[in-house]
Structures are given as structure tokens and as C-alpha cells.
N, C-alpha and C positions, 0 to 999 in steps of 0.2 A: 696362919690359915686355919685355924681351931683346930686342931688335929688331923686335917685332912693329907693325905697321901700327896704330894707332887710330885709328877716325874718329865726333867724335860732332859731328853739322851740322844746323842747321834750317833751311829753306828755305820761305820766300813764295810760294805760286805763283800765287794771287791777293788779292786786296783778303779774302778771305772762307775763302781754306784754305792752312794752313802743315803743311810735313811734317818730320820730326824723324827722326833716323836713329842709330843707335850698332852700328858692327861690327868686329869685329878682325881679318876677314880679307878685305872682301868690301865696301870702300868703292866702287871702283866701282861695281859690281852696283848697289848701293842708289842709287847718284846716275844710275846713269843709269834705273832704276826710277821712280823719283822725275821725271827730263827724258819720260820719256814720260807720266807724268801729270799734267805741265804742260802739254805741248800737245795732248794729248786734252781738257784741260779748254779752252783757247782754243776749241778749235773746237764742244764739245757743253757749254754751258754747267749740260745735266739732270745731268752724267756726275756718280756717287759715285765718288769716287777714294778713299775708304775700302775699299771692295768691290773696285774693281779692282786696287788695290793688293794685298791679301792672294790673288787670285785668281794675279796675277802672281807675289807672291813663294814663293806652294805650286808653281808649275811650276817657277821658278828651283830651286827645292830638292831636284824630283823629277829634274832634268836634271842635278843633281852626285850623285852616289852618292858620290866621296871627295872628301873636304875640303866638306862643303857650307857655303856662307855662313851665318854666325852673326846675320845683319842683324835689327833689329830696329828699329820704327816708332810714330810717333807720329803722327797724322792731328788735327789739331783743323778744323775749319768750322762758320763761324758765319754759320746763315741767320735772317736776323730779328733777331730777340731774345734766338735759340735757337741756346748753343753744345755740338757733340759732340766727344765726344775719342774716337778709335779707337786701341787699342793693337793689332800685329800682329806677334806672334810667332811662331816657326815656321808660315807662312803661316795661320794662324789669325786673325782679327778679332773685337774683344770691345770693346764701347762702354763707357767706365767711367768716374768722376768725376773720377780723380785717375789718373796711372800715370808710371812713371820709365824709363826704357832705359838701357843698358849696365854697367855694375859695379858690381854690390850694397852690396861694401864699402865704396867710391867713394860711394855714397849714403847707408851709415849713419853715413860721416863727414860730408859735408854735413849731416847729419841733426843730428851731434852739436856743430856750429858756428853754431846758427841759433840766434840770439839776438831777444829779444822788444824789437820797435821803437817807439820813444817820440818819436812826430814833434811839430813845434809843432804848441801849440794854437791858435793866433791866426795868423791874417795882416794886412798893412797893405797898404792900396788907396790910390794918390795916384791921385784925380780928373784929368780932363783943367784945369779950373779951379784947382787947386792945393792941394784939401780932399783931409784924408785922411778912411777911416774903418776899422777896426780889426773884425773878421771872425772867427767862430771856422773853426776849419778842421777838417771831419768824412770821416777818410779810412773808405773803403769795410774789409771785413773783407779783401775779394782784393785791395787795395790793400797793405794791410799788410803777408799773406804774400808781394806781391810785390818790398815792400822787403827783407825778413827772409830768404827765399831769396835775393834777390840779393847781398846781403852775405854771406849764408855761403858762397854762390858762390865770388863775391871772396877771400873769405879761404883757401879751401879750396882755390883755385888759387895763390893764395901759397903755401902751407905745401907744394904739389908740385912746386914751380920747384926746389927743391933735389932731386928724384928723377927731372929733368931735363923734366918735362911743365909747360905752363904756356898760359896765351895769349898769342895773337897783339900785340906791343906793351904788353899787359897791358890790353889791353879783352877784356869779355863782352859778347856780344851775346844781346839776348833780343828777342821777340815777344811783342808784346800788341796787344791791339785799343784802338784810339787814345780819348779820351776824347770828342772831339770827333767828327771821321769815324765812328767806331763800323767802321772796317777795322783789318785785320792791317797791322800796322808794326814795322819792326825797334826796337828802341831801344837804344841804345848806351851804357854803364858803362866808365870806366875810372879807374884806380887813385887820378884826384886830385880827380873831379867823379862825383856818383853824381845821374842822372836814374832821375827815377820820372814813369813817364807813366800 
């Protein structure tokens, strides 16, 4: 990228809202964006940091006339039962079912390495008594896409290591809402153990 800065980071802020960020000029801006609405949220548990998010990032924008940051967001919170995704572009806010940040081409190649996942059908339960018994195993539809992006992930950061970009040790880290808790948790992939939560 000719020396240019990337920063694409998703951040926990709490048990119930992660924020996602992709900018190529303007990574602080976004993290510390992002640190003030982590602790506005501590303290006003009502506060939408969807809303204020985009509120903030249209003033950031108005207050650079040159070079303005490129930053771009991702808002999920999940109250209830009920998850929203906020996309926030050019300080703009738009609630939407699915949405991506940062490099388009970047994404129609993930797009074009995501391969259709064939997990076991069956599991085996050893009892505490020492019986087993054999189990079919019925993964959810957003379970599947989230093995199926994850491997294309994996592979698509492989295939950029040689154009000098890659991850950190050769782990991804992703966010999902845990199956058990039913909160935001980081989950952690790397190149020789692949967790699906």
C-alpha cells in the first residue's frame, strides 16, 4: 500500500456492543472515537453509541477540510434477543443486516475464497459413568457462515503475507456473541487450530 498506514480493529466495549473500524489515514481518530464511547457507555448505560458515534464522526469531518479521515464503522449491540448492526460512513448512520468496511477489492476476494463448509454430522458424548452416546450435530445457518468466512479470512490473509500485509503471529480475531452467556467475546483462530463458537 506504498507506505500508507492501515488500520482495520474491532473492539469490545461491552458485554452487549463491539465497534469495528477500517481507515487508511485516520486510525487514531477512529480509536480514540471509539475510547470515548467506551466510557460514556460505563457511565450512561441508556447512551446509543450508534447515534453518537456518527454524530461525532460528522463533526471530526467538518473540522478537517484537508486530508479528512477516511474512517469508517461498524456498531453491532445486542439487546435482548435483538441484534443491530450500524454501518457509519462519512458520519452518516444506517442500520443494515449485513455490511463490510474497508477495501472493496479486499472483499470480493474474501468473497471469492469462501468455500461451502461440511462440518460433522455426529458427535460422541462420554457420560460421567463411562457410557457413551453418539448425537447428531445441527449447526445454526450463522454458524456456518461463521465458519465459511472465517476460513476465507484465514486463507485470504495467507495469500497477502507475500504483499507484505498479514496477521499478527498468524491469528484472526473475531467477535461473536458467546453461545452460552449470550455476550460479546473475542474468539481467537490461528493457523493450526480453528475455534468456532
Amino acid at each position: 500500500m506504498s507506505g500508507e498506514f492501515h488500520g482495520l480493529k474491532i473492539q469490545i466495549i461491552d458485554d452487549n456492543t463491539a465497534v469495528a473500524f477500517a481507515s487508511s489515514n485516520a486510525a487514531d481518530a477512529a480509536l480514540t472515537l471509539i475510547g470515548q464511547l467506551a466510557q460514556e457507555l460505563v457511565q450512561n448505560a441508556k447512551f446509543d453509541p450508534a447515534t453518537q458515534l456518527a454524530e461525532r464522526h460528522a463533526e471530526l469531518l467538518a473540522s478537517k477540510k484537508s486530508d479528512p479521515p477516511d474512517c469508517e464503522f461498524l456498531v453491532l449491540r445486542i439487546d435482548g434477543d435483538r441484534k443491530r448492526l450500524a454501518h457509519i460512513t462519512d458520519g452518516v448512520l444506517k442500520y443494515v443486516e449485513r455490511a463490510y468496511i474497508g477495501d472493496p477489492a479486499q472483499y470480493r476476494r474474501l468473497l471469492e475464497l469462501k468455500k461451502p463448509y461440511v462440518g460433522p454430522k455426529q458427535q460422541t458424548t462420554v457420560h460421567l459413568d463411562g457410557t457413551t452416546t453418539i448425537e447428531p450435530i445441527v449447526n445454526s445457518a450463522g454458524l456456518v457462515e461463521f465458519v465459511e468466512i472465517g476460513l476465507a479470512l484465514q486463507a485470504l490473509v495467507e495469500q497477502r503475507r507475500g504483499e507484505g500485509i498479514g496477521a499478527i503471529a498468524g491469528n484472526i480475531i473475531r467477535v461473536v456473541d458467546a453461545r452460552n452467556s449470550r455476550k460479546l467475546e473475542y474468539a481467537d483462530t490461528n493457523e493450526l487450530v480453528f475455534l468456532a463458537c
